[in-house]
C-alpha positions as CSV (number, residue, x, y, z in Angstrom):
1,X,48.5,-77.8,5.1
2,X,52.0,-78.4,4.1
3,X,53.7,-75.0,4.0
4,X,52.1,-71.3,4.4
5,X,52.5,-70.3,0.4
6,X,49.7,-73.0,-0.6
7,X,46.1,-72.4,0.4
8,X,42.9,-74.5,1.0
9,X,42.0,-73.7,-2.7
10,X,45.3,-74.4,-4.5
11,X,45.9,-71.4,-5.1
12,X,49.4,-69.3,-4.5
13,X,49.9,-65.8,-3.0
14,X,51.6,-64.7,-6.7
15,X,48.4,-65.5,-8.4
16,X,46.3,-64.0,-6.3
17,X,48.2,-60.6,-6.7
18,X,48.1,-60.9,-10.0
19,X,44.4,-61.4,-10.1
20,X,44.2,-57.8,-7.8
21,X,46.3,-55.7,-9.8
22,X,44.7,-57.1,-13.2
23,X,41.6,-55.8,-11.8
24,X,42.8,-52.7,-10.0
25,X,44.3,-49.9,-12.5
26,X,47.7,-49.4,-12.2
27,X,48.5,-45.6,-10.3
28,X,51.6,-43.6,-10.5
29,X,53.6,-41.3,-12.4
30,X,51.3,-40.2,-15.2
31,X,48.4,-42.2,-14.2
32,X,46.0,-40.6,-11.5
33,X,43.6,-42.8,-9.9
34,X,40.4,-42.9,-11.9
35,X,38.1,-41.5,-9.5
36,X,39.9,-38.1,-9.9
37,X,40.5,-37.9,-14.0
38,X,38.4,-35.6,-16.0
39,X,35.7,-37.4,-17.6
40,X,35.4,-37.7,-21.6
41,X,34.3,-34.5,-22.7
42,X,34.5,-32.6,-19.3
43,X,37.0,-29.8,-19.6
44,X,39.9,-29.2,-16.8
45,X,38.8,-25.6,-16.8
46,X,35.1,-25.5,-17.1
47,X,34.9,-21.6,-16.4
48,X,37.5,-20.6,-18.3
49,X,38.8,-17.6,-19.5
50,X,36.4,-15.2,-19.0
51,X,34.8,-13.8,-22.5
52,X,36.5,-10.0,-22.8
53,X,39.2,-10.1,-20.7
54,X,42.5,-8.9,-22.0
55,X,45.8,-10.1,-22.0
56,X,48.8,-7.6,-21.1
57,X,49.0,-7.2,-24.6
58,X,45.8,-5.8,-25.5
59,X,45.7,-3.9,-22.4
60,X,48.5,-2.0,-23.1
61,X,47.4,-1.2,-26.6
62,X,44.2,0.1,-25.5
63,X,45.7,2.1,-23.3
64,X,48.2,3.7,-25.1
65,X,45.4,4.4,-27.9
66,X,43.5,6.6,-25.5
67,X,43.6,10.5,-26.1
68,X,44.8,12.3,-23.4
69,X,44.9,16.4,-23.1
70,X,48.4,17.7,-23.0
71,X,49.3,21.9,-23.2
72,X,51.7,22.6,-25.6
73,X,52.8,26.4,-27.1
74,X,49.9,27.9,-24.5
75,X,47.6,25.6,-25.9
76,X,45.3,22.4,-25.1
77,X,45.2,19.7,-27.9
78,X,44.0,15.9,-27.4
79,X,47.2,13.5,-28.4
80,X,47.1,9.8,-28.0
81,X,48.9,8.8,-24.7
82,X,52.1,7.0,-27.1
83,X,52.2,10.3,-28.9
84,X,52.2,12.1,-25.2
85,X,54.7,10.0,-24.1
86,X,57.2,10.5,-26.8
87,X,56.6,14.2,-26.9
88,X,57.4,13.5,-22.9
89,X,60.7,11.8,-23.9
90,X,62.1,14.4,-26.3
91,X,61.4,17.4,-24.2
92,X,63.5,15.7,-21.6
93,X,65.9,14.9,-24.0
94,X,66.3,18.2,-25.2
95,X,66.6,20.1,-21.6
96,X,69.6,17.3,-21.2
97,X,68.6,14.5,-19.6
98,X,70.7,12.3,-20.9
99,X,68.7,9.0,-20.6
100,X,65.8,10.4,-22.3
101,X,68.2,11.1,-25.3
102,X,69.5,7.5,-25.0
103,X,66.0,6.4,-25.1
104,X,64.9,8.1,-28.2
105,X,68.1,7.5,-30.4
106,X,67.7,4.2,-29.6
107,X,64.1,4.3,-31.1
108,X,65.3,6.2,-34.0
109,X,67.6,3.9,-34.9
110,X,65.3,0.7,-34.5
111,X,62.6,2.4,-36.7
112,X,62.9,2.6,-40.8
113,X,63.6,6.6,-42.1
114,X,60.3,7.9,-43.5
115,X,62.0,8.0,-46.1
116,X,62.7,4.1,-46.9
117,X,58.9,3.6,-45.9
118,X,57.8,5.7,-48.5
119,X,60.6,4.2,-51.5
120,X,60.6,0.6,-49.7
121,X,64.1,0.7,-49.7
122,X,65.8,-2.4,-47.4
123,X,68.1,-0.7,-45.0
124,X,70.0,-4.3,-43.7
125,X,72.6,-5.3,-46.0
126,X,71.5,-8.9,-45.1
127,X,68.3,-8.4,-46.5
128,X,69.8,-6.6,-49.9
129,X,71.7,-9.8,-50.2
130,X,68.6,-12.0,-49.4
131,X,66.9,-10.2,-52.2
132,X,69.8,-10.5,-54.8
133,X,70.4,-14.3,-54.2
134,X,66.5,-14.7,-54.7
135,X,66.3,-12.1,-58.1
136,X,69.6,-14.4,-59.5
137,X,68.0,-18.3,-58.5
138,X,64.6,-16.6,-60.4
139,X,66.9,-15.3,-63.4
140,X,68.6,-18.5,-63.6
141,X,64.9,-20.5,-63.4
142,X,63.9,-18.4,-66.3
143,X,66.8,-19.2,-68.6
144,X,66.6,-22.6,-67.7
145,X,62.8,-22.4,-68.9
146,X,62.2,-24.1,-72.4
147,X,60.3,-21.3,-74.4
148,X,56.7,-22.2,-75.5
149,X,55.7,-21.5,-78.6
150,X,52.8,-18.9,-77.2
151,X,55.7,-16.7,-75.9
152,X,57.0,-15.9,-79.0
């Protein structure tokens, strides 16, 4: 043997790590080794979410739908628990807590008058200018129309 990078077979150290790494997948950064990916079809959560459980959201909702017993004017009547809690926040409001009031103008101001529910009146001057750009492009389409003869 002439020099340590040639063997008995010919063949040279680079060529034989090629021939390992062809046959050997490559691992790193976005490539786990094989034996631990998830097989085709096998889910990464095979339990899962449990059928019926709630989010936060729901749970909230369901709670806050419940009728609770509250005594108002010497009396016992069944409210929902939102209804019990507003009721709550105004009577506070009223004796002067100051917080409470803060609370419930807020609210006030964040919800539509019954009023504009009941007319559908737009109450943001952004959406009245929405509404007018939209009613003039519309006009505009419709003089713009040629007229067809069954229209006349």
């Amino acid at each position: 043997m002439s020099s340590k990078s040639e063997r008995d077979d010919g063949a040279t150290p680079e060529s034989d790590d090629a021939d390992v790494e062809s046959a050997a997948p490559k691992v790193g950064y976005r490539r786990p080794p094989l034996h631990t990916r998830f097989k085709p079809g096998q889910s990464g959560n095979p339990r899962g979410r449990p059928k019926g459980a709630k989010n936060i959201d729901m749970l909230c909702r369901s709670l806050l739908s419940r009728k609770v017993t509250i005594q108002e004017n010497g009396g016992r009547r069944k409210v929902t628990a939102v209804e019990a809690i507003v009721l709550a926040t105004i009577q506070r409001a009223v004796r002067g807590d100051n917080r409470a009031a803060k609370i419930m103008l807020d609210l006030q101001h964040r919800l539509p008058t019954l009023e504009d529910a009941e007319t559908g009146a737009v109450s943001s001057a952004e959406d009245q200018a929405i509404i007018a750009e939209f009613l003039a492009t519309l006009q505009e389409a419709r003089q713009l129309e040629p007229e067809s003869e069954d229209r006349k």
